[in-house]
matplotlib code that plots the C-alpha trace (Angstrom):
import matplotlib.pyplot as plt

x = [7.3, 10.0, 10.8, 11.8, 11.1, 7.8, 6.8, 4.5, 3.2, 0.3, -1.5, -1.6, -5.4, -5.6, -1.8, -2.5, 0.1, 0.6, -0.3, 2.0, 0.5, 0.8, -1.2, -3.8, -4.1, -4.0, -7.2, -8.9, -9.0, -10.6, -15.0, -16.8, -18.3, -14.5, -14.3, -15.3, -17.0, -18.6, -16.1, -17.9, -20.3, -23.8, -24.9, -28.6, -30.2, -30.0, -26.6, -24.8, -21.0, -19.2, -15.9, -14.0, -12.3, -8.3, -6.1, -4.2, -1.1, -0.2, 3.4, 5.0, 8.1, 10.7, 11.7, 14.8]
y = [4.9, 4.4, 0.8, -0.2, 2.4, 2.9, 6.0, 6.2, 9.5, 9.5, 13.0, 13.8, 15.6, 16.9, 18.9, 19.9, 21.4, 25.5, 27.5, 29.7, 33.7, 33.3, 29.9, 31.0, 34.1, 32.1, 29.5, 32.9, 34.2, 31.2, 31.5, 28.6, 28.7, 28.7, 24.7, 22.2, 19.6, 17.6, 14.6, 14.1, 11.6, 12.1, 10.5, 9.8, 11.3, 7.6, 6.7, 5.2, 6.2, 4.3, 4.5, 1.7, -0.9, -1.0, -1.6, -5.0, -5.0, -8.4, -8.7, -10.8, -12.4, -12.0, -15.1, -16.3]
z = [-5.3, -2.6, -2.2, 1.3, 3.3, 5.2, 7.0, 9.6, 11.0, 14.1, 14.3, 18.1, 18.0, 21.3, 20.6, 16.3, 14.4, 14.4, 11.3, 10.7, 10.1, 6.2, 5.9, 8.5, 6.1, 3.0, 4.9, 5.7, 2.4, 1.1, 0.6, 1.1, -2.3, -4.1, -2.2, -4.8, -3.2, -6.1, -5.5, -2.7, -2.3, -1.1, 2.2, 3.1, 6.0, 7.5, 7.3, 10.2, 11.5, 13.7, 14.2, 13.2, 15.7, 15.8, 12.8, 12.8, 10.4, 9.4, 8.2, 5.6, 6.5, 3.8, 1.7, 1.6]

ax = plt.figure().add_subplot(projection="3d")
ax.plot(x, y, z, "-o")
ax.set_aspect("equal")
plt.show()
């Protein structure tokens, strides 16, 4: 663990990353029934999603 040094990274959705021609390939060549998704958990037919309200970071000032 790196001590002192936070990164922060926003992904811009409306302008996504490229893939280049080898990953795209590589995604491709994947068949749905090769992705394990038994970590998953299962979600009733009821569930709600909301999207959550805006982070707040609270910040600890250093001691002295």
């Amino acid at each position: 663990m790196l001590k002192g040094k936070v990164i922060k990274f926003r992904l811009d959705t409306g302008k996504p990353a490229a893939l280049s021609a080898e990953a795209h390939a590589r995604l491709a060549a994947i068949r749905e029934e090769n992705i394990d998704c038994s970590d998953i958990p299962e979600c009733s037919e009821d569930a709600a999603w909301y999207r959550p309200g805006p982070i707040t970071t609270v910040t600890k000032p250093e001691s002295r």
